[in-house]
PDB file of N, CA, C and O in Angstrom:
ATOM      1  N   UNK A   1       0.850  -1.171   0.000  1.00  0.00           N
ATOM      2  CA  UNK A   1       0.000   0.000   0.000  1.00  0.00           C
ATOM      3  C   UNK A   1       0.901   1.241   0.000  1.00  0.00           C
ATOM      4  O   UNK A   1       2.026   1.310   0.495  1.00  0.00           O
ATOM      5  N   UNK A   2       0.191   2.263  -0.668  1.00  0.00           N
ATOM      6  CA  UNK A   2       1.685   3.437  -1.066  1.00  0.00           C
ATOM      7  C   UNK A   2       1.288   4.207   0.811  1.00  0.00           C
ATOM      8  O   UNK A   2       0.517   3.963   1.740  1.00  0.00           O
ATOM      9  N   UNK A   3       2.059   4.899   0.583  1.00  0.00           N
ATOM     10  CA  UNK A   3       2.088   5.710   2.120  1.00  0.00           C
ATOM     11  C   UNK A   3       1.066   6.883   2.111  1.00  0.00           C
ATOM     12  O   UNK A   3       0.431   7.097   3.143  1.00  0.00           O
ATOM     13  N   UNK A   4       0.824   7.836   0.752  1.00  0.00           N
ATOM     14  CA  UNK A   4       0.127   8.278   0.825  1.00  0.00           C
ATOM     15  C   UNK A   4      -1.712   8.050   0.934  1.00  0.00           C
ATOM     16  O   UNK A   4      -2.505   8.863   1.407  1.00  0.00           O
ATOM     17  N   UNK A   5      -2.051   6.611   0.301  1.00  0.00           N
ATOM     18  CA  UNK A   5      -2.946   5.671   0.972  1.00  0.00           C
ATOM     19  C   UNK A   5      -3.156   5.723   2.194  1.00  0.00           C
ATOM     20  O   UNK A   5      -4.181   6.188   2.694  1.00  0.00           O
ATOM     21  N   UNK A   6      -1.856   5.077   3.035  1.00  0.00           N
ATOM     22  CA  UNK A   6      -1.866   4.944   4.569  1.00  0.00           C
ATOM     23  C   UNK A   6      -1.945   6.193   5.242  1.00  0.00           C
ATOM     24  O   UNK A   6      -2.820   6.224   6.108  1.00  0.00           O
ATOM     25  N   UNK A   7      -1.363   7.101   5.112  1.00  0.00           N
ATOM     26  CA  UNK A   7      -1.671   8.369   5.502  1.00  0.00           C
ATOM     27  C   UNK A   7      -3.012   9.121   5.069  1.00  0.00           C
ATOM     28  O   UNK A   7      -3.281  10.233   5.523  1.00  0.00           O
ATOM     29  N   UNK A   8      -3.475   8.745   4.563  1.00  0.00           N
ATOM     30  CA  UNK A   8      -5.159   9.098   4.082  1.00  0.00           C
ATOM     31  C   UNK A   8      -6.318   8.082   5.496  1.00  0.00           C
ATOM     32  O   UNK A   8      -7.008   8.457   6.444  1.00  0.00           O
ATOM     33  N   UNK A   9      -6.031   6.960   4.999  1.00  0.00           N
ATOM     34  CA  UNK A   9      -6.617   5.779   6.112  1.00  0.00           C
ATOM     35  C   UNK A   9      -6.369   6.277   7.873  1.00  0.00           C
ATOM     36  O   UNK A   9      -7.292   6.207   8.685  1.00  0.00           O
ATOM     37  N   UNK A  10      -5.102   6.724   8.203  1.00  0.00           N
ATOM     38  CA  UNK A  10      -4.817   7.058   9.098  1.00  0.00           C
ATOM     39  C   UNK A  10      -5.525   8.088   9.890  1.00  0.00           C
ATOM     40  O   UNK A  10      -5.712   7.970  11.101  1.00  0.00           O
ATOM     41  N   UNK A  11      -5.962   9.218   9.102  1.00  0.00           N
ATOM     42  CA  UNK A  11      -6.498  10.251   9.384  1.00  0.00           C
ATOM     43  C   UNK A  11      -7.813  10.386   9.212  1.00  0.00           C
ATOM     44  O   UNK A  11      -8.462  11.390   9.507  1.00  0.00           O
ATOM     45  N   UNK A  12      -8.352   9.092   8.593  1.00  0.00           N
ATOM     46  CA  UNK A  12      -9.925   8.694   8.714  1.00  0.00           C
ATOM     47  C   UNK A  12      -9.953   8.025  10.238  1.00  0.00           C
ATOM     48  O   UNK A  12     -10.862   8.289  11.025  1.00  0.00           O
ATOM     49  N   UNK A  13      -8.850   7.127  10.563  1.00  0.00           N
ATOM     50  CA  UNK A  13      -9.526   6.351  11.880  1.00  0.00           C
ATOM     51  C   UNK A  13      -9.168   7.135  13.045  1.00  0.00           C
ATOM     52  O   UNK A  13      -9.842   7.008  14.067  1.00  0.00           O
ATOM     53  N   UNK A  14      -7.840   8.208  12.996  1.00  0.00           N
ATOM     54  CA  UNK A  14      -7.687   9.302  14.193  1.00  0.00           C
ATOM     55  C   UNK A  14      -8.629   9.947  14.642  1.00  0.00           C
ATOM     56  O   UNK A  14      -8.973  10.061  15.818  1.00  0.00           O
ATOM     57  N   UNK A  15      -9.381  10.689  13.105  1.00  0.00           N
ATOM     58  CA  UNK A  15     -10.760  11.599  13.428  1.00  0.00           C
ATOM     59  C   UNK A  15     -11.682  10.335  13.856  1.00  0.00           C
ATOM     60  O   UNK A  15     -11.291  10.138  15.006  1.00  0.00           O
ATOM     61  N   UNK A  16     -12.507   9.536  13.636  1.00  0.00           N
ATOM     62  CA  UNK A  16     -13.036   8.668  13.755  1.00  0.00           C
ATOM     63  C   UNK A  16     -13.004   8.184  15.760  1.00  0.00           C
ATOM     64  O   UNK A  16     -13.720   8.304  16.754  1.00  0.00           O
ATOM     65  N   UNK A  17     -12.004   7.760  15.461  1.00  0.00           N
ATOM     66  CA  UNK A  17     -11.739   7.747  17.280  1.00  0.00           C
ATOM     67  C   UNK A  17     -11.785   8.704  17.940  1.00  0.00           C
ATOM     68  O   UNK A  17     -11.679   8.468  19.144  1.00  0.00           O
ATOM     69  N   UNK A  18     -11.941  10.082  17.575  1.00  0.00           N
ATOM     70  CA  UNK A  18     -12.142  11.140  18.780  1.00  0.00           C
ATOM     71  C   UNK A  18     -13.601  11.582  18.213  1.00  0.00           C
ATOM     72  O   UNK A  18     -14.309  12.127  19.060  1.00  0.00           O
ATOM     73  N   UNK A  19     -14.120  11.445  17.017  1.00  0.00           N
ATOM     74  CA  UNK A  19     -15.760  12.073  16.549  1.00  0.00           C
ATOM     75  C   UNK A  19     -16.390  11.501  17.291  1.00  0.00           C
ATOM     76  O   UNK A  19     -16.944  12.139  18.187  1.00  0.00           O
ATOM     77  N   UNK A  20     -16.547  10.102  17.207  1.00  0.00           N
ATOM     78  CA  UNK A  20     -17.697   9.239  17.852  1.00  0.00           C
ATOM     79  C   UNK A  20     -17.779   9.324  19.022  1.00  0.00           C
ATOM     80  O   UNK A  20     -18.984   9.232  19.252  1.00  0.00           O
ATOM     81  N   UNK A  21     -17.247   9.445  19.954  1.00  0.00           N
ATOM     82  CA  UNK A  21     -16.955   9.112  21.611  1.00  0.00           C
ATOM     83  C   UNK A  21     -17.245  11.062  21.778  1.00  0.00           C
ATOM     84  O   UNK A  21     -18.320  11.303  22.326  1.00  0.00           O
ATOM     85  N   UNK A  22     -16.407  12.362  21.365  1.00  0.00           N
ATOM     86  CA  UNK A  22     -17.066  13.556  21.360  1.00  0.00           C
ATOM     87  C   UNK A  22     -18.505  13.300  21.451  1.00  0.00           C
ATOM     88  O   UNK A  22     -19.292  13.412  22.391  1.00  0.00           O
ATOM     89  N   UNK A  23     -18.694  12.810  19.841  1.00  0.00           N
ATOM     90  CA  UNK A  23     -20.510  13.384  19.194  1.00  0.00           C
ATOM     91  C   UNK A  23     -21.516  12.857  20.648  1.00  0.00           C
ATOM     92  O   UNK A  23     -22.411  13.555  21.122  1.00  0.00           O
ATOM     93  N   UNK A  24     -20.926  10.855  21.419  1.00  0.00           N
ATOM     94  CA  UNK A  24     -21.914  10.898  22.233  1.00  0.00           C
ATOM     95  C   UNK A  24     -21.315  11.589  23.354  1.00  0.00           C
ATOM     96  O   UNK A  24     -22.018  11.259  24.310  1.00  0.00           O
ATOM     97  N   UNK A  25     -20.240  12.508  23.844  1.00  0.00           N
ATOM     98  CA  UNK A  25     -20.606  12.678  24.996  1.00  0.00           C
ATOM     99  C   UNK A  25     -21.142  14.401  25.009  1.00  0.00           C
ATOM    100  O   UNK A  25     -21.565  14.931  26.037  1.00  0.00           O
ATOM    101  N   UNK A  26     -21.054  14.968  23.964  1.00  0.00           N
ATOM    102  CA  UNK A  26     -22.266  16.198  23.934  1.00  0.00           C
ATOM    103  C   UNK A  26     -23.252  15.746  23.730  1.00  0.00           C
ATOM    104  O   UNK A  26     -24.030  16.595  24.165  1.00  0.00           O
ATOM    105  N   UNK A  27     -23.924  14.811  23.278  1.00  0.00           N
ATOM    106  CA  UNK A  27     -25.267  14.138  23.020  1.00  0.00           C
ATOM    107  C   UNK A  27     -25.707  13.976  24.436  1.00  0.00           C
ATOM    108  O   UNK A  27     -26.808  14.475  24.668  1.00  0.00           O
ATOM    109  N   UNK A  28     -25.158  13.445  25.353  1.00  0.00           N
ATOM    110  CA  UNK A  28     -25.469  13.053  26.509  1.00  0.00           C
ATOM    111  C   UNK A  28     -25.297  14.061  28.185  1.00  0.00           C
ATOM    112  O   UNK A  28     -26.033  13.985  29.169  1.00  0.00           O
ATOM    113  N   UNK A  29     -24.175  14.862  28.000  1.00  0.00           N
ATOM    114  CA  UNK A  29     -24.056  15.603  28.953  1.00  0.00           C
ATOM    115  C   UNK A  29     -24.053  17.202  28.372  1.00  0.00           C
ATOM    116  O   UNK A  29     -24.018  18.027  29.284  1.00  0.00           O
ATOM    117  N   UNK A  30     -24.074  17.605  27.396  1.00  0.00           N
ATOM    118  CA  UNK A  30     -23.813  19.286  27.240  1.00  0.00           C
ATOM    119  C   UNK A  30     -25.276  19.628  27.037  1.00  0.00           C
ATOM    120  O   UNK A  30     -26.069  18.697  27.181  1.00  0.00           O
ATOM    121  N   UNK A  31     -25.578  20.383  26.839  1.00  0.00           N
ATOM    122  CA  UNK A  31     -26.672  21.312  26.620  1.00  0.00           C
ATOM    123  C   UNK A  31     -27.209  21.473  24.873  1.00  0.00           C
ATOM    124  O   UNK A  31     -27.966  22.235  24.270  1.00  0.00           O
ATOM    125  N   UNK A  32     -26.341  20.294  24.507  1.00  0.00           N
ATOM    126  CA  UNK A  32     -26.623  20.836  22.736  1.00  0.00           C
ATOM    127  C   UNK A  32     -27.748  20.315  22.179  1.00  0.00           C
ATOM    128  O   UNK A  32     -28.192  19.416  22.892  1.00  0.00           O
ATOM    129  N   UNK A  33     -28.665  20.588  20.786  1.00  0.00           N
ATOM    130  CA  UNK A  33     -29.793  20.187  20.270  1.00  0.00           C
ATOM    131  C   UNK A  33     -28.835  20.192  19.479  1.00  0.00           C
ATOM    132  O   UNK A  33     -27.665  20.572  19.525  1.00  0.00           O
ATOM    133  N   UNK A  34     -30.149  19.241  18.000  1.00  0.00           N
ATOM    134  CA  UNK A  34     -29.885  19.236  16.807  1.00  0.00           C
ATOM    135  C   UNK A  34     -28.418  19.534  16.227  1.00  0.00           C
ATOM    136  O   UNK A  34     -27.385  19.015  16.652  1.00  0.00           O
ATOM    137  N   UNK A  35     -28.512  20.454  15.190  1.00  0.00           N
ATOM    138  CA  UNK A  35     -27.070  20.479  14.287  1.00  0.00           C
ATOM    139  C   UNK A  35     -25.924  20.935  15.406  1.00  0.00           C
ATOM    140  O   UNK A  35     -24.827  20.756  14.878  1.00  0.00           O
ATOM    141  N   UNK A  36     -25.804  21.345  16.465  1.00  0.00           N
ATOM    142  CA  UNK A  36     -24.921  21.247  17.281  1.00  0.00           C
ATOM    143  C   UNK A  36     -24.048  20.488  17.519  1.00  0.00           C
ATOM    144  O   UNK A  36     -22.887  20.601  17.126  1.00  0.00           O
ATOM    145  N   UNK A  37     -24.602  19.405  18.357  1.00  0.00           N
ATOM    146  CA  UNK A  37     -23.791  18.328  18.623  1.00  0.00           C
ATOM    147  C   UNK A  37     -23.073  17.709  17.158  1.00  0.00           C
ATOM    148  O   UNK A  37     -21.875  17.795  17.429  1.00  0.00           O
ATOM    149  N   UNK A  38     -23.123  17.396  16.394  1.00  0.00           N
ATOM    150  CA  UNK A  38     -22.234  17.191  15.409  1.00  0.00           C
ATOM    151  C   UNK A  38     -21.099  17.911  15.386  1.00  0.00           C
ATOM    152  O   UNK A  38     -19.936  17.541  15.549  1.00  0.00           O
ATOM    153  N   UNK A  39     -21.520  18.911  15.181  1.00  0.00           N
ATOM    154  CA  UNK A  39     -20.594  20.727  15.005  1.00  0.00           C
ATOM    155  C   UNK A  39     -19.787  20.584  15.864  1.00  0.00           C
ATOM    156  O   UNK A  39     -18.657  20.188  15.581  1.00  0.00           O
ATOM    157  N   UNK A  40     -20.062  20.796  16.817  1.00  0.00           N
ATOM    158  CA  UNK A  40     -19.068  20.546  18.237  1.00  0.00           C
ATOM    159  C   UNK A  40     -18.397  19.412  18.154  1.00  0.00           C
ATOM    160  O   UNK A  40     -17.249  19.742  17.859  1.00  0.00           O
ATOM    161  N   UNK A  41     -18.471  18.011  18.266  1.00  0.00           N
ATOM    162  CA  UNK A  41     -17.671  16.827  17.614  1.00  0.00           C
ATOM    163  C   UNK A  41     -16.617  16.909  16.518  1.00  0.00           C
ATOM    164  O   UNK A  41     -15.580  16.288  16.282  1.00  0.00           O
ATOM    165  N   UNK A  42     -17.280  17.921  15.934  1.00  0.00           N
ATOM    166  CA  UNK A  42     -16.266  17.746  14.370  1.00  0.00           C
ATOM    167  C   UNK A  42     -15.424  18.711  14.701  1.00  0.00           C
ATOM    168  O   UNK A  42     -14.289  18.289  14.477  1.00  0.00           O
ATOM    169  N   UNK A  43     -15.383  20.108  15.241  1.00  0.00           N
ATOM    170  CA  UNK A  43     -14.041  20.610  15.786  1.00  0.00           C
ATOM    171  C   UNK A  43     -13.764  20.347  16.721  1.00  0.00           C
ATOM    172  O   UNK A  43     -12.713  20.929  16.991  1.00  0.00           O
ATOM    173  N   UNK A  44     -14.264  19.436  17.910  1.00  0.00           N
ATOM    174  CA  UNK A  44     -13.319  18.638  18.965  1.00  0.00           C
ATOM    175  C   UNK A  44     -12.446  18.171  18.160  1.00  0.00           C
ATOM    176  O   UNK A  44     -11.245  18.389  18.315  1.00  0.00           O
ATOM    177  N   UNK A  45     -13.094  17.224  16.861  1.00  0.00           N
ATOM    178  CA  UNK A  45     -12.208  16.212  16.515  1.00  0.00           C
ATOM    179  C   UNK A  45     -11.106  16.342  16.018  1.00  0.00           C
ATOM    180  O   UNK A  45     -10.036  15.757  16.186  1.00  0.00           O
ATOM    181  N   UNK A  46     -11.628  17.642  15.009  1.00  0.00           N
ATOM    182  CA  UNK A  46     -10.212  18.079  13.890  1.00  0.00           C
ATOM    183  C   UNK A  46      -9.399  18.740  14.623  1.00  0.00           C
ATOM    184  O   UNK A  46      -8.225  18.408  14.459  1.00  0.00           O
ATOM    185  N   UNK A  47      -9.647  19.838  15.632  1.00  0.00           N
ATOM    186  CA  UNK A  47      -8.121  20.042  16.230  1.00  0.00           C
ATOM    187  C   UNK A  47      -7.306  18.992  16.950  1.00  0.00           C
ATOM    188  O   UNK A  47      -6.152  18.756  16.595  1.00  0.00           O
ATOM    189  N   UNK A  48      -7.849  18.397  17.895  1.00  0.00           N
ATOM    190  CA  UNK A  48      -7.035  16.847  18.559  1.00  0.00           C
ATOM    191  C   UNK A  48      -6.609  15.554  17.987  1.00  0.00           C
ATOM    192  O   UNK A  48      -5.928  14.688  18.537  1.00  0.00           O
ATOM    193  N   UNK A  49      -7.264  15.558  16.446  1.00  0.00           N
ATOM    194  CA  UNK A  49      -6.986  14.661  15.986  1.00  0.00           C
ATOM    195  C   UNK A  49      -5.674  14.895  15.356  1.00  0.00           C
ATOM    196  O   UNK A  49      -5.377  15.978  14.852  1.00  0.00           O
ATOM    197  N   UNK A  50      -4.660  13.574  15.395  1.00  0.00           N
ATOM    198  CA  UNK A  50      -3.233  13.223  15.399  1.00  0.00           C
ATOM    199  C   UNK A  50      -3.293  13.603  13.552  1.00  0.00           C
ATOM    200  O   UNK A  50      -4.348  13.240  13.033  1.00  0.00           O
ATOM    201  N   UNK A  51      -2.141  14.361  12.475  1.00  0.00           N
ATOM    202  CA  UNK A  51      -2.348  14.176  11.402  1.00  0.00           C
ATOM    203  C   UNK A  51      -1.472  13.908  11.001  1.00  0.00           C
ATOM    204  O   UNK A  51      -0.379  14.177  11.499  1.00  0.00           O
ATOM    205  N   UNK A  52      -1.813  12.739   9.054  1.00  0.00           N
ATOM    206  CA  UNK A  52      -0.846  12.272   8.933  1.00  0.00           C
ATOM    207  C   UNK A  52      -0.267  12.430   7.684  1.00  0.00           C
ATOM    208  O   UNK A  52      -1.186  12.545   6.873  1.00  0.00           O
ATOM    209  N   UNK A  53       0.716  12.486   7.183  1.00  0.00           N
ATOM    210  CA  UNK A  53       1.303  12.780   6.081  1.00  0.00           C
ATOM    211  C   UNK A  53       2.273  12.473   5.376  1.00  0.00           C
ATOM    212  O   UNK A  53       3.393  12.637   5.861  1.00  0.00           O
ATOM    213  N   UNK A  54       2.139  11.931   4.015  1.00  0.00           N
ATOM    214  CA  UNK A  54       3.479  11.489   3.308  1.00  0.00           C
ATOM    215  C   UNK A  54       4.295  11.911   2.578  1.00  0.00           C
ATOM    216  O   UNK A  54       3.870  12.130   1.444  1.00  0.00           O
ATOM    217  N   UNK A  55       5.565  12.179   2.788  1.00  0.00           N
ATOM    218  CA  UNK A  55       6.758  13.459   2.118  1.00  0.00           C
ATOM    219  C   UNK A  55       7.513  12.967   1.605  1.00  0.00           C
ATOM    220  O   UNK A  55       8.022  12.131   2.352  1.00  0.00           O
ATOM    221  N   UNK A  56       8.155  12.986   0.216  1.00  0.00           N
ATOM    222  CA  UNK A  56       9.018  12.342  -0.382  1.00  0.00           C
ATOM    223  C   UNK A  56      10.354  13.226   0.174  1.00  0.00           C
ATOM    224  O   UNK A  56      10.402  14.456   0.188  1.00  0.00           O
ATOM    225  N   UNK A  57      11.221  12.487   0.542  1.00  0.00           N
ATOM    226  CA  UNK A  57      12.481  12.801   1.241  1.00  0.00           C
ATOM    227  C   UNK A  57      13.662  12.022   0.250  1.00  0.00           C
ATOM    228  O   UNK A  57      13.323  11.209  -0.611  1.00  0.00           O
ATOM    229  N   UNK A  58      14.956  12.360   0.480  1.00  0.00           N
ATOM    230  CA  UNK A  58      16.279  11.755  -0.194  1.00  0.00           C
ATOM    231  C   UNK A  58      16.315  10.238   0.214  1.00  0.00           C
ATOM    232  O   UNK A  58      16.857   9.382  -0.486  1.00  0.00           O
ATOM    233  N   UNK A  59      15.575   9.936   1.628  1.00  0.00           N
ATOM    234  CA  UNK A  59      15.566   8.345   1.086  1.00  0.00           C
ATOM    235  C   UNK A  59      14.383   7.678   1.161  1.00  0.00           C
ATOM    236  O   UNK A  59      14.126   6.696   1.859  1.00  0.00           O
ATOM    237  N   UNK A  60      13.420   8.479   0.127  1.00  0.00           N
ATOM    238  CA  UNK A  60      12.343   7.792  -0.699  1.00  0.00           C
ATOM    239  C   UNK A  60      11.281   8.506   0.353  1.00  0.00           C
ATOM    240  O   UNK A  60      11.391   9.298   1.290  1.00  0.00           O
ATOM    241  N   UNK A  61      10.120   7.758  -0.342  1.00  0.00           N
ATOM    242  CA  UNK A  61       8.609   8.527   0.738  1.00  0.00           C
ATOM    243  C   UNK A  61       8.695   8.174   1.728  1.00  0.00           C
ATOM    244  O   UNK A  61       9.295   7.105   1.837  1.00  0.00           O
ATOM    245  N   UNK A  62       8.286   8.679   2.730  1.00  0.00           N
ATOM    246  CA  UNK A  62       8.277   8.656   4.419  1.00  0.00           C
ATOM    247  C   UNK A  62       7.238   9.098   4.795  1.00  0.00           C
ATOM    248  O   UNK A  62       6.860  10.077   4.152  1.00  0.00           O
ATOM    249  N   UNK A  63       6.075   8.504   6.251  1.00  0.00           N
ATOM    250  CA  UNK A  63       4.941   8.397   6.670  1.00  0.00           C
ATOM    251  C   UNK A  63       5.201   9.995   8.026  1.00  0.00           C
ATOM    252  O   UNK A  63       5.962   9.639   8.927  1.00  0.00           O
ATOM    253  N   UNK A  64       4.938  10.777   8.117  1.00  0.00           N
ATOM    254  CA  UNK A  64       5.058  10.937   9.319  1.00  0.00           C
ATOM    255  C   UNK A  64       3.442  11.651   9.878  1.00  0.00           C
ATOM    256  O   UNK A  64       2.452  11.857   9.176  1.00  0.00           O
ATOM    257  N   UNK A  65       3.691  12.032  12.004  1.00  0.00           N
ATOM    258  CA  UNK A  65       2.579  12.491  12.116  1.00  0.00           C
ATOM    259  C   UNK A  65       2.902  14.013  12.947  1.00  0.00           C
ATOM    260  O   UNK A  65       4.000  14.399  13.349  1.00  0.00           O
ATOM    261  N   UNK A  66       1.643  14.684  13.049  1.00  0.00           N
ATOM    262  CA  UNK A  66       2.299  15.666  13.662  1.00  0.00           C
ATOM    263  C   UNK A  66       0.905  15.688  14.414  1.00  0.00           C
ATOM    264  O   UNK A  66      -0.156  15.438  13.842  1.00  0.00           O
ATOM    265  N   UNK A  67       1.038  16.082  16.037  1.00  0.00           N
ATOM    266  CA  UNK A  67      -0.145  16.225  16.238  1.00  0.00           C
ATOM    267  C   UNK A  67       0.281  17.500  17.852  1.00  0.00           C
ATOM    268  O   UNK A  67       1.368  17.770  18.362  1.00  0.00           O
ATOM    269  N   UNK A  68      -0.874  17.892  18.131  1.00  0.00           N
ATOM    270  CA  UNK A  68      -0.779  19.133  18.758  1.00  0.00           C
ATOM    271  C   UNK A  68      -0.443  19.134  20.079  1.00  0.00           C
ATOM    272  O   UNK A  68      -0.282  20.086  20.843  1.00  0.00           O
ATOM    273  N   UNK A  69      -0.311  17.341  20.358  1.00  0.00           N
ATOM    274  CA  UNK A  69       0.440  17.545  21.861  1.00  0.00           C
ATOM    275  C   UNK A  69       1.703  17.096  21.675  1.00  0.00           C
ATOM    276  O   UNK A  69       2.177  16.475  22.626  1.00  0.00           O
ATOM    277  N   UNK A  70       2.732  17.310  20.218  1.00  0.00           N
ATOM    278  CA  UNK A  70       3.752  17.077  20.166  1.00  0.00           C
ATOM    279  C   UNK A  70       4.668  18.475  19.360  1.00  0.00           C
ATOM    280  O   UNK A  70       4.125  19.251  18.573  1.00  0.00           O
ATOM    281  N   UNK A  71       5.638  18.523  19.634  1.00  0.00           N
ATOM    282  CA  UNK A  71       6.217  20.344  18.807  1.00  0.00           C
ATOM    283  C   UNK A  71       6.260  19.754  17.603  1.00  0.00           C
ATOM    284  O   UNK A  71       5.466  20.084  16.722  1.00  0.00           O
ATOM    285  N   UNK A  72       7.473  18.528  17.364  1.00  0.00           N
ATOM    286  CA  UNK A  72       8.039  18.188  15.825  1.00  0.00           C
ATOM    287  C   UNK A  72       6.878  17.115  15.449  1.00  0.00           C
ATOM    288  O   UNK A  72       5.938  16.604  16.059  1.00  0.00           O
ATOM    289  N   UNK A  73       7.340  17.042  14.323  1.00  0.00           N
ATOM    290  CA  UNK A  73       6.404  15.840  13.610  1.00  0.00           C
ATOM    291  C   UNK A  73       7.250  14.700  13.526  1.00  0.00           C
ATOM    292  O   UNK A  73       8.427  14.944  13.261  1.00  0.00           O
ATOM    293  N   UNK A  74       6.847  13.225  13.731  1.00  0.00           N
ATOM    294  CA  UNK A  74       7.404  12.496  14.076  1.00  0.00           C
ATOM    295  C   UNK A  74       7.727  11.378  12.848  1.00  0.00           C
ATOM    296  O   UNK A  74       6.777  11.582  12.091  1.00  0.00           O
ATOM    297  N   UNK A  75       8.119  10.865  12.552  1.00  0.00           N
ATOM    298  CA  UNK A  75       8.618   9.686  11.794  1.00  0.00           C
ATOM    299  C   UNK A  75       7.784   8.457  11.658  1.00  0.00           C
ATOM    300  O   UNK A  75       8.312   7.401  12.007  1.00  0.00           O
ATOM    301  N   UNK A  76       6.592   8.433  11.216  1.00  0.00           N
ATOM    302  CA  UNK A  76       5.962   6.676  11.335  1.00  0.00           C
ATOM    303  C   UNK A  76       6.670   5.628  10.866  1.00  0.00           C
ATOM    304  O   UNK A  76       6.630   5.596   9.636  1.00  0.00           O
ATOM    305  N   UNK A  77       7.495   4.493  11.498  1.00  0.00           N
ATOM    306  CA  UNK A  77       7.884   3.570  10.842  1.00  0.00           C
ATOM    307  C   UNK A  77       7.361   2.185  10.380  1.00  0.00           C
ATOM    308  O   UNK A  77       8.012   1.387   9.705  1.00  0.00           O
ATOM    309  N   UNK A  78       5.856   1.974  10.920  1.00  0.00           N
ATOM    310  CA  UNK A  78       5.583   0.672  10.724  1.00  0.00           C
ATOM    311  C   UNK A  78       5.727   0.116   9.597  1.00  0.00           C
ATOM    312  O   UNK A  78       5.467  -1.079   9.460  1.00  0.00           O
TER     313      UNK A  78
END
């Protein structure tokens, strides 16, 4: 699978793991109706969610992530 694939996939299941668990817990404890609670989920999600990206470098494409509780962006090696 090319990296830029995996780095696409990656950043579906990051957001994914912080949308769903957000969307129910404003559903359940905040004060929100209707188009709200989504709204609110989806920028919980996108700022905290980890992102990922593939950069062609001098030795070939490379996966890395950068996310907002880290300064540099990090190296994925799996």
């Amino acid at each position: 699978m090319a990296k830029g694939t995996k780095a696409l996939i990656y950043n579906f299941i990051g957001f994914g793991l912080l949308f769903f668990p957000a969307r129910y817990l404003f559903d359940n404890y905040a004060n929100f109706t209707g188009w709200q609670i989504p709204l609110a989920a989806f920028v919980v999600a996108t700022i905290l969610s980890p992102k990922f990206k593939a950069l062609r470098t001098n030795d070939g494409e490379k996966l890395f992530m950068s996310w907002i509780f880290s300064k540099t962006p990090n190296e994925i090696k799996w």
